[in-house]
Each structure stands twice: as structure tokens, then as C-alpha cells.
N, CA, C and O atoms as a MOPAC input file, in Angstrom:
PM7 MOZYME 1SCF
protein

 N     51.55300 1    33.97300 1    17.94400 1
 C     51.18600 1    32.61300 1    17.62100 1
 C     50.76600 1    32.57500 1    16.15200 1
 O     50.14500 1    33.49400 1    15.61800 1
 N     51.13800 1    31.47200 1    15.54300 1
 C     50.59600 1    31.58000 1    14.10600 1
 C     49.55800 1    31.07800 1    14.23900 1
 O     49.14500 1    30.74000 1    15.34800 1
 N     48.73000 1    30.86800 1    12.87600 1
 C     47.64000 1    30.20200 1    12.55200 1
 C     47.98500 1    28.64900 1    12.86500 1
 O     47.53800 1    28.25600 1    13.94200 1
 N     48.53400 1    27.93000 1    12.28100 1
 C     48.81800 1    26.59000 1    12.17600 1
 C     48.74400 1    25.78800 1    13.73400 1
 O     48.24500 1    24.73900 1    14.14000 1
 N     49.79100 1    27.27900 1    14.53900 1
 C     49.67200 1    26.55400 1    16.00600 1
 C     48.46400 1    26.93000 1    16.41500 1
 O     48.32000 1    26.26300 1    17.44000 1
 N     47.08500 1    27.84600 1    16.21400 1
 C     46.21500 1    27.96800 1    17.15800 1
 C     45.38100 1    27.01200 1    16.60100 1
 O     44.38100 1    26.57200 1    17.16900 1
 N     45.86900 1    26.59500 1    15.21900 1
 C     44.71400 1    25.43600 1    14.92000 1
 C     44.43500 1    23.83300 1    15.61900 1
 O     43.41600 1    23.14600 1    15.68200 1
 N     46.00800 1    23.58400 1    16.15100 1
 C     46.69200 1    22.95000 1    16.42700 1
 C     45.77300 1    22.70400 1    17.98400 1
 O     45.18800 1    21.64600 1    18.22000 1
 N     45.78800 1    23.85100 1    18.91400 1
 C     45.28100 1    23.94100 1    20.19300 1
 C     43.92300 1    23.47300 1    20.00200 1
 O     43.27500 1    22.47100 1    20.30300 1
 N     43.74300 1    24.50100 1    19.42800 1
 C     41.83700 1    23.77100 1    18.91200 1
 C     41.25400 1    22.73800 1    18.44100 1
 O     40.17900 1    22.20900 1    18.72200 1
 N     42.06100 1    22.49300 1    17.69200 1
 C     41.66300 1    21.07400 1    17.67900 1
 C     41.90200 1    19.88000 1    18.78700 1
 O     40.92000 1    19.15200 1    18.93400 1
 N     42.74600 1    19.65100 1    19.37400 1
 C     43.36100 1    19.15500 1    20.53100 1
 C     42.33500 1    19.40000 1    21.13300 1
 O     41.58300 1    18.42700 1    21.18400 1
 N     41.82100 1    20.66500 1    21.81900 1
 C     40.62400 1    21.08900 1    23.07600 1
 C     39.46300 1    21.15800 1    22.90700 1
 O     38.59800 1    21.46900 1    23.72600 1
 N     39.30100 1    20.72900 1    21.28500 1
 C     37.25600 1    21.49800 1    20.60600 1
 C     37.03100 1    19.63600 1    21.50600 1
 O     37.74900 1    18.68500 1    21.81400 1
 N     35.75000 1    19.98600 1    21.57800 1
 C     34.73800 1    18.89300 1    21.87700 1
 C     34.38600 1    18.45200 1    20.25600 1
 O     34.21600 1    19.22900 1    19.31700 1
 N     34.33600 1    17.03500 1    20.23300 1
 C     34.16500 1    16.32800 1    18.99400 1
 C     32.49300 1    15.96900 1    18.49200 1
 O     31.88800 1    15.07800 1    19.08800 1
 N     31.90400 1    16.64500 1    17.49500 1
 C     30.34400 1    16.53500 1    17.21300 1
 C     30.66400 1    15.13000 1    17.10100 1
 O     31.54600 1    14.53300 1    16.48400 1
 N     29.42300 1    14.63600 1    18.09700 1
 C     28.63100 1    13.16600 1    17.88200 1
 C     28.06500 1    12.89600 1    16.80700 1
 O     27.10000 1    13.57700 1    16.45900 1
 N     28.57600 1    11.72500 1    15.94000 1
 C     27.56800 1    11.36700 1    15.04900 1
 C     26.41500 1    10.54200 1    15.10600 1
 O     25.56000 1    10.60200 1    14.22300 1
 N     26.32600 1     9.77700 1    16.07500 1
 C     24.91500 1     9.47900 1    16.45400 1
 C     24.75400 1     8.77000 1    18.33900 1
 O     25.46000 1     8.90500 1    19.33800 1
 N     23.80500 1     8.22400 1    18.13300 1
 C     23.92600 1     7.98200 1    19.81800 1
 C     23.00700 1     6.44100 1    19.65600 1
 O     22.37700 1     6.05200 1    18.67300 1
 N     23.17500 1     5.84700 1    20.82400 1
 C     22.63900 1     4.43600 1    21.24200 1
 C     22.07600 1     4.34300 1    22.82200 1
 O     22.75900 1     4.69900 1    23.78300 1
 N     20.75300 1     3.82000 1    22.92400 1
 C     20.99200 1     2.77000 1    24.13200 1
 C     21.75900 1     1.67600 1    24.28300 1
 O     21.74600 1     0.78300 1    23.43600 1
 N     22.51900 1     1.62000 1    25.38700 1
 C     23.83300 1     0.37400 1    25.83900 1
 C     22.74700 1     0.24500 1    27.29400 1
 O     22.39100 1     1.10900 1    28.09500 1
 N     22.36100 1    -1.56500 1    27.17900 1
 C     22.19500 1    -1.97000 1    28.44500 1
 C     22.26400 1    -3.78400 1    28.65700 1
 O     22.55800 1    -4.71200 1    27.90400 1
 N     21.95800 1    -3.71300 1    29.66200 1
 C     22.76100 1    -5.54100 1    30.14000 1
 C     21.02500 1    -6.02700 1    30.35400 1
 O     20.10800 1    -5.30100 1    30.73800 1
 N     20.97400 1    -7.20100 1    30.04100 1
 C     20.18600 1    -8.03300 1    30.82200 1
 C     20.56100 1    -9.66100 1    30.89000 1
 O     21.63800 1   -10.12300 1    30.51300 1
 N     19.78000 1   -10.20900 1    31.28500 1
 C     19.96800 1   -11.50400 1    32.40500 1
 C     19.68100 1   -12.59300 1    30.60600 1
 O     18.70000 1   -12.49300 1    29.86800 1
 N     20.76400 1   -13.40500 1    30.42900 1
 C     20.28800 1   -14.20600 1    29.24500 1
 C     20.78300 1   -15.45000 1    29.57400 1
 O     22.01000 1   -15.50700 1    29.66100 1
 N     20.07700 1   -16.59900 1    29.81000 1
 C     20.90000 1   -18.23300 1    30.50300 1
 C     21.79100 1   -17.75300 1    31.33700 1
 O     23.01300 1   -17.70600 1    31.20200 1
 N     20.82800 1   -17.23600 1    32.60300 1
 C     21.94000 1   -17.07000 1    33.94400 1
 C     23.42800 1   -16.12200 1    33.32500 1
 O     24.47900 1   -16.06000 1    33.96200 1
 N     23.20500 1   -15.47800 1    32.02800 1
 C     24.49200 1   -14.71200 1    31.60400 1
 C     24.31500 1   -13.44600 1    31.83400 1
 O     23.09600 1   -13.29500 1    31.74300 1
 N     24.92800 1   -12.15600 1    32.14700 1
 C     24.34500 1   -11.13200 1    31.68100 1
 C     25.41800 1   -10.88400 1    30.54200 1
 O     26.53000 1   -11.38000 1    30.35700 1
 N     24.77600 1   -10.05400 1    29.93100 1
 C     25.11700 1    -9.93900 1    28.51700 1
 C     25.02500 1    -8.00500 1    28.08900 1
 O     24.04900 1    -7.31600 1    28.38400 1
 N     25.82300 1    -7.66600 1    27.62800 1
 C     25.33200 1    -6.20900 1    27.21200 1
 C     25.11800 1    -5.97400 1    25.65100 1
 O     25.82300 1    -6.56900 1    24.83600 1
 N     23.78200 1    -4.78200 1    25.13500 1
 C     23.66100 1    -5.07000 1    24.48900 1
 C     23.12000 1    -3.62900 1    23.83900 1
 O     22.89900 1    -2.72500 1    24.64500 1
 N     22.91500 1    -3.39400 1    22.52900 1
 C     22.53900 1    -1.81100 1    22.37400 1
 C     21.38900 1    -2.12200 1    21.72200 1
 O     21.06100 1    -3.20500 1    21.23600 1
 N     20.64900 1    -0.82200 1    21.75500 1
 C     19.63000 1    -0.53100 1    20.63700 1
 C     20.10100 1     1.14600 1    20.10100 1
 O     20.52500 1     2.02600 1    20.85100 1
 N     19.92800 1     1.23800 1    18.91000 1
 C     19.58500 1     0.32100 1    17.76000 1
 C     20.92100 1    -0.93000 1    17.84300 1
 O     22.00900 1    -0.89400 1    18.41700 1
 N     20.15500 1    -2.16400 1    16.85700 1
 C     21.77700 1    -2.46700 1    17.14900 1
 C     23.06000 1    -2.28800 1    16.14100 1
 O     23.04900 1    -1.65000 1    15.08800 1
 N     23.79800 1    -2.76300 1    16.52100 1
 C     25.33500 1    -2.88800 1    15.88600 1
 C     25.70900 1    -2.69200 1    14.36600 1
 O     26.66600 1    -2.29400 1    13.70200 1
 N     24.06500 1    -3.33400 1    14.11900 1
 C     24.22000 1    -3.56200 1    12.27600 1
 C     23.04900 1    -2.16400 1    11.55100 1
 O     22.56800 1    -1.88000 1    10.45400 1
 N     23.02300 1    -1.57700 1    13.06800 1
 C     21.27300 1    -0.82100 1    12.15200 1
 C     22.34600 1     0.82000 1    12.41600 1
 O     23.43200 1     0.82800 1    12.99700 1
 N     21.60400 1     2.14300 1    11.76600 1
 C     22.20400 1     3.33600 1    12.03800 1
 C     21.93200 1     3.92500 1    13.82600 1
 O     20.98600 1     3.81600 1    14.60600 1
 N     22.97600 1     4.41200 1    13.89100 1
 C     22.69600 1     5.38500 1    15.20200 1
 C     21.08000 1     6.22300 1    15.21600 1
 O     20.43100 1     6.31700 1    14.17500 1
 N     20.71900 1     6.63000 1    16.17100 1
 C     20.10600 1     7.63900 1    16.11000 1
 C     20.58600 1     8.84700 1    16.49100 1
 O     21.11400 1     9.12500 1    17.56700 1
 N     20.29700 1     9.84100 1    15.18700 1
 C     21.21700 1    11.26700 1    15.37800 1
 C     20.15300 1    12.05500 1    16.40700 1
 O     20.76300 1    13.05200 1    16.79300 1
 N     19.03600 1    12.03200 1    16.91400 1
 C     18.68400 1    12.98700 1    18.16100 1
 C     19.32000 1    12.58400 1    19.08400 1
 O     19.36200 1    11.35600 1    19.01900 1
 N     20.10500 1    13.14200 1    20.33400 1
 C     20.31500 1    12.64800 1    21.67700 1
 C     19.19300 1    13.09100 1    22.93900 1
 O     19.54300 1    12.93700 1    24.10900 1
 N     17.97500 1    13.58800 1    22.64200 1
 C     16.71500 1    14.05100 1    23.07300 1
 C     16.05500 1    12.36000 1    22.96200 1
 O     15.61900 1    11.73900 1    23.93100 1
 N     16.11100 1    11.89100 1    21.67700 1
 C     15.01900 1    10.87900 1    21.59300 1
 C     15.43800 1     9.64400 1    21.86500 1
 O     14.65000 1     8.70700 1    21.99000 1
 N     16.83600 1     9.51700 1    21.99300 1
 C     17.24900 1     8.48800 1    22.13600 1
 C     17.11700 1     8.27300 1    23.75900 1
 O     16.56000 1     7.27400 1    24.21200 1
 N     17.64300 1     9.23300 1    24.54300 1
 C     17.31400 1     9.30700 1    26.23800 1
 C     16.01600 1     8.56600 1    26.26700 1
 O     15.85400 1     7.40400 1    26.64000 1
 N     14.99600 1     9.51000 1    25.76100 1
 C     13.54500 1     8.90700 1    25.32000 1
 C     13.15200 1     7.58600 1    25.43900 1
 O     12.18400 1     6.99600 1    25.91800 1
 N     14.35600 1     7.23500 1    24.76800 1
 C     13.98900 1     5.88900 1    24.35600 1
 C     14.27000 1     4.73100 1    25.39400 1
 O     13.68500 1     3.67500 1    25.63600 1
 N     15.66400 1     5.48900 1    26.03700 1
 C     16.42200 1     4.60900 1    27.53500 1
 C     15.63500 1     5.02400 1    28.21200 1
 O     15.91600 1     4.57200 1    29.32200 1
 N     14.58800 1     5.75600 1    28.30700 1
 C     13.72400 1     5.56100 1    30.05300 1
 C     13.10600 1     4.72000 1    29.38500 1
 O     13.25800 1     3.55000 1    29.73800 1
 N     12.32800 1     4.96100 1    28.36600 1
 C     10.97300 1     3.76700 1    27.99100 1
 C     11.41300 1     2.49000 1    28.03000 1
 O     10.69700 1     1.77800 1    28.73500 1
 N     12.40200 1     1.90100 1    27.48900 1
 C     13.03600 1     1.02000 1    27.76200 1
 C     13.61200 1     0.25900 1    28.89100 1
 O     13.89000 1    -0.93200 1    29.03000 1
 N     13.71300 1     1.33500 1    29.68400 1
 C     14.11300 1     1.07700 1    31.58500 1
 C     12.66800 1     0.97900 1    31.74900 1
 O     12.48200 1    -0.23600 1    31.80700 1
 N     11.66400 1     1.49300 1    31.84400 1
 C     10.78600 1     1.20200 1    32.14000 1
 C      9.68600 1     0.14700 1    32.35100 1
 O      8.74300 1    -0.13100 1    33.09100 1
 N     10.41800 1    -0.31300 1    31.17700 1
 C      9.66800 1    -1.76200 1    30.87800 1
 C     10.65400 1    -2.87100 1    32.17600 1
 O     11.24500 1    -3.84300 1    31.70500 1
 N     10.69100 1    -2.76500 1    32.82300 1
 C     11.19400 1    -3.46600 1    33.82400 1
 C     10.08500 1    -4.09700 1    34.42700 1
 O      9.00000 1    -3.57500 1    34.68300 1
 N     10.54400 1    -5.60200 1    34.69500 1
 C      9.16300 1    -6.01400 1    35.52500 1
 C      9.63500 1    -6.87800 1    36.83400 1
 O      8.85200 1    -7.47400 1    37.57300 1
 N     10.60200 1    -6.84900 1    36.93800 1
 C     11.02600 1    -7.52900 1    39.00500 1
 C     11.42100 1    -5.84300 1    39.18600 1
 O     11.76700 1    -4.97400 1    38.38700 1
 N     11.17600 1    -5.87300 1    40.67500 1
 C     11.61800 1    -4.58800 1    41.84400 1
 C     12.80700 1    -5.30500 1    42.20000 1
 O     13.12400 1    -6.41300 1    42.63200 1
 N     13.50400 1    -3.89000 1    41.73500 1
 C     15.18300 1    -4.22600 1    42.51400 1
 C     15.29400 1    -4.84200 1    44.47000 1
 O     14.46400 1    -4.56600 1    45.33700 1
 N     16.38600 1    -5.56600 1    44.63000 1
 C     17.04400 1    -6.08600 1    43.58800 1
 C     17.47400 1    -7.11400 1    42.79300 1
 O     18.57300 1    -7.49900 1    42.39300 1
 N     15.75400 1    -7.64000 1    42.59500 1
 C     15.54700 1    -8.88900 1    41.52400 1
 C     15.96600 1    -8.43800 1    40.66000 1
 O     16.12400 1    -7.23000 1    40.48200 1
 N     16.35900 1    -9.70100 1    39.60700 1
 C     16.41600 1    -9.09800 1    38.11700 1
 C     15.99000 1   -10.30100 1    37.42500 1
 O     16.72900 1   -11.28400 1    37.36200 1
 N     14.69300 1   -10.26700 1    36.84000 1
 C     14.25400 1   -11.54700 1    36.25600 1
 C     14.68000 1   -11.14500 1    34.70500 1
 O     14.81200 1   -10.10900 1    34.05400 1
 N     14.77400 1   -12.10400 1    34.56400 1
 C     15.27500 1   -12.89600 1    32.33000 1
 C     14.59400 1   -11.75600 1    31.48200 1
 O     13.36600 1   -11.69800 1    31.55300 1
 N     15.10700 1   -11.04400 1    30.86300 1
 C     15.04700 1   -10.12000 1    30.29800 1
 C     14.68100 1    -8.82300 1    30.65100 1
 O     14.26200 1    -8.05100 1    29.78800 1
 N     14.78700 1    -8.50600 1    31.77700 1
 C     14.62100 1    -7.06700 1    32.16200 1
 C     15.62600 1    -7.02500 1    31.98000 1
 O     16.51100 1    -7.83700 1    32.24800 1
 N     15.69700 1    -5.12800 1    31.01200 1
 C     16.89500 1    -4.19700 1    31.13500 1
 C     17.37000 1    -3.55700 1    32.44900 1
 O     16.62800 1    -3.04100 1    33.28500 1
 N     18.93500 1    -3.67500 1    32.52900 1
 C     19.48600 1    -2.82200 1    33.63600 1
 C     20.50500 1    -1.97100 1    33.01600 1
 O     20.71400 1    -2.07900 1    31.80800 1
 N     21.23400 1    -1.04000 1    33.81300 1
 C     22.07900 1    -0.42200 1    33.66800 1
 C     21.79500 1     0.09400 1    32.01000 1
 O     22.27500 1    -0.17600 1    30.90900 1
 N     20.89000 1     0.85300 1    32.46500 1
 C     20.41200 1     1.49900 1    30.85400 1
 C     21.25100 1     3.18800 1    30.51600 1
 O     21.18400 1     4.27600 1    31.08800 1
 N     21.70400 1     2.88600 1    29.79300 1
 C     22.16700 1     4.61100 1    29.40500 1
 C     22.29000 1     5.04500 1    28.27600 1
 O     22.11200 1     4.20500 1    27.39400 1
 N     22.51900 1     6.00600 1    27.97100 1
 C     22.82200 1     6.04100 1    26.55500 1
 C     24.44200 1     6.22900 1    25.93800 1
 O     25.12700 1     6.89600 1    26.71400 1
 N     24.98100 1     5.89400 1    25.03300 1
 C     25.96600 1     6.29900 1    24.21900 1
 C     26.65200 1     6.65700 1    23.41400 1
 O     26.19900 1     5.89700 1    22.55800 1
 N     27.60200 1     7.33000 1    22.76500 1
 C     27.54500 1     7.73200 1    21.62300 1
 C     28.40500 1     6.79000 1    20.58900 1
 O     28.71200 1     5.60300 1    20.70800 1
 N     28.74500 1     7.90600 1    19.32600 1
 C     29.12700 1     6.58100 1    18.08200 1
 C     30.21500 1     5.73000 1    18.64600 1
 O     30.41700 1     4.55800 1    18.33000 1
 N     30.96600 1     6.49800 1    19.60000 1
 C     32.40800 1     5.79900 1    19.90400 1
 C     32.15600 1     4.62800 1    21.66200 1
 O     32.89900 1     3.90200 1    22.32400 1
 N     30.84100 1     5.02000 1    21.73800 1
 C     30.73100 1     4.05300 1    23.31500 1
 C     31.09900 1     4.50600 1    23.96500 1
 O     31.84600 1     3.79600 1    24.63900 1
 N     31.00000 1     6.10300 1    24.47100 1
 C     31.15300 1     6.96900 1    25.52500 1
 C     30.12100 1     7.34700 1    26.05900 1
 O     29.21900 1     8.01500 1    25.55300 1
 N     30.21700 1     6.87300 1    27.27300 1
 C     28.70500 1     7.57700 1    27.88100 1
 C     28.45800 1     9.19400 1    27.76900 1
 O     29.41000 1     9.97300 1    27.80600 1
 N     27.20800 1     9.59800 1    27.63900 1
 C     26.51100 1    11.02100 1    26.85200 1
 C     25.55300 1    11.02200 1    28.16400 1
 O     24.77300 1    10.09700 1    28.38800 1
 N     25.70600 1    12.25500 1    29.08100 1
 C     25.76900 1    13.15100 1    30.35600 1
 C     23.73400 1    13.16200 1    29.73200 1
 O     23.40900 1    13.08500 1    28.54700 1
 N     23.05500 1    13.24000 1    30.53500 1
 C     21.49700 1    13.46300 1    30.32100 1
 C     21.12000 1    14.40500 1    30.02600 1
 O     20.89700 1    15.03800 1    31.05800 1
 N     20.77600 1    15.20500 1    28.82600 1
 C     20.81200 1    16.35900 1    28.55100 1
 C     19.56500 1    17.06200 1    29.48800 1
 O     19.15400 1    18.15000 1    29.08400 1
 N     19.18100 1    16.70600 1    30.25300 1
 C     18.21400 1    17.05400 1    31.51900 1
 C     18.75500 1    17.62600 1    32.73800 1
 O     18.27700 1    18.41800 1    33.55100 1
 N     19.97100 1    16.97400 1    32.65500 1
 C     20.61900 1    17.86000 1    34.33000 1
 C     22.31400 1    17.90600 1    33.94200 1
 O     23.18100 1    18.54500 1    34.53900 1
 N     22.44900 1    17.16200 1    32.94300 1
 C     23.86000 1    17.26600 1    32.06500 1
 C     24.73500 1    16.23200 1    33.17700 1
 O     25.96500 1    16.24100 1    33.12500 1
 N     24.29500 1    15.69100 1    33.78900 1
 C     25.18100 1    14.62900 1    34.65900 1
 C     25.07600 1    12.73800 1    34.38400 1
 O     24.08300 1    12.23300 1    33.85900 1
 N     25.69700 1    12.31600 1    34.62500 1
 C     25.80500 1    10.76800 1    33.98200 1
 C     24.62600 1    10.10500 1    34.68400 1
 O     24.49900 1     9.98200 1    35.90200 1
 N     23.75700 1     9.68300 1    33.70600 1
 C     22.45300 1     8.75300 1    34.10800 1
 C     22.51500 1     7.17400 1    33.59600 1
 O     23.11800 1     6.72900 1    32.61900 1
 N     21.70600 1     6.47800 1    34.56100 1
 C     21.79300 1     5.59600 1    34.20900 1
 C     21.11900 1     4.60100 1    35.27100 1
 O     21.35400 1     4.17900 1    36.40400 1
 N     20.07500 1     4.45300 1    34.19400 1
 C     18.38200 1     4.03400 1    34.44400 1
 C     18.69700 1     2.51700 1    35.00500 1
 O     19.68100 1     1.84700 1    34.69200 1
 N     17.77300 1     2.17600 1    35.79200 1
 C     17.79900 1     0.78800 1    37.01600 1
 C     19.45600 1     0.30500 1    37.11400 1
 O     19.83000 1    -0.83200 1    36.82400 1
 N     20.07200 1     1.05700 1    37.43200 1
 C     21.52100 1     0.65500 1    37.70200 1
 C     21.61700 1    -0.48600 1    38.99500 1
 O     21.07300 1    -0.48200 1    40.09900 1
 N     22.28000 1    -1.17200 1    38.53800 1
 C     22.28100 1    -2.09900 1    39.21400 1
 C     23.94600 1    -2.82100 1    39.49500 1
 O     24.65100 1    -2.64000 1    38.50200 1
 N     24.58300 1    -3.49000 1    40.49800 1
 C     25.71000 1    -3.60000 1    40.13000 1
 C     25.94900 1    -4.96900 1    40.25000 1
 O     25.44800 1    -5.61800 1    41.16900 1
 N     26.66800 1    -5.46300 1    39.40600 1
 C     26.35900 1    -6.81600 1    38.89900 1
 C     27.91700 1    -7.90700 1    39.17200 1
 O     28.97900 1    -7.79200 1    38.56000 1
 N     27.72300 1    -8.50200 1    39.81800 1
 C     29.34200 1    -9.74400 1    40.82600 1
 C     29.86600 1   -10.02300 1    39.69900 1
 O     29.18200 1   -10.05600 1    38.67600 1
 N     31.09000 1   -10.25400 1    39.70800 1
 C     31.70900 1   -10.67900 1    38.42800 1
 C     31.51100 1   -12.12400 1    39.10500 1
 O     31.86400 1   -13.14000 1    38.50600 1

């Protein structure tokens, strides 16, 4: 195999470094739900994916109806994501989380 082709494989199969990460979550806005990130859209990522999780429980947390109410501005379906809007596995048990999930009627 030459060089060119094993570069070729590797690149194709490497896992791609994240450049930063987000909370992505929905809440209830004029009977709409709406999805929405922090930081947002116009501000930088945050490059920890430790603090940003951090940040999606504290943020789930602040919930104030018990499922499965959902009163006007409680966050649901909280998770985190990365630069491209791929959900990012909980670096706690490495499996897809995702804080007061809730599933919502079209």
C-alpha cells in the first residue's frame, strides 16, 4: 500500500476533533415549541464538552412542571451538541443523553 492510499483510509475512518459544543433544547413559546441552543447561534461554542454537559443538567434542572406537564418556558429534550449539530454521547457513560426528554405530537 502506498502512503497516499493509507492516508486516504484514514482519513475516511479518523473520528473528526470537535470544535466546540452547545446545549440544543425545545421549550413551549405561544403554544409553539420551538428549539433552541445555548450559547447561541451568534455567540462562540464552548470548547469543554465536560462543562457544557454541566451546563445541560443545570439547565434541565431548572424545570418547574413534573412531567408530563410542560409549562411556558421549561426546557425539554436537553442535550448537548457539537459544531456540526450532532448529538455528543455523555462523556459519563458515553451513551446518548438527553435530559427531561419528552416526546412532543407533531
Amino acid at each position: 500500500m502506498k502512503s497516499k492510499q493509507a492516508y486516504k483510509i484514514i482519513d475516511e475512518g479518523w473520528v473528526k476533533k470537535r470544535t466546540g459544543y452547545r446545549v440544543r433544547f425545545q421549550q413551549q413559546v405561544d403554544a409553539e415549541m420551538i428549539t433552541d441552543y445555548f450559547p447561541d447561534m451568534d455567540d462562540g461554542p464552548w470548547l469543554s464538552e465536560v462543562a457544557i454537559w454541566r451546563m445541560a443538567w443545570r439547565l434541565a434542572e431548572s424545570r418547574q412542571s413534573d412531567p408530563p406537564d410542560i409549562n411556558a418556558g421549561d426546557l425539554i429534550n436537553v442535550t448537548v451538541v457539537d459544531h456540526e449539530d450532532n448529538p455528543v454521547k455523555y462523556y459519563v457513560t458515553n451513551q446518548s443523553e438527553v435530559f427531561n426528554q419528552v416526546s412532543i405530537k407533531a
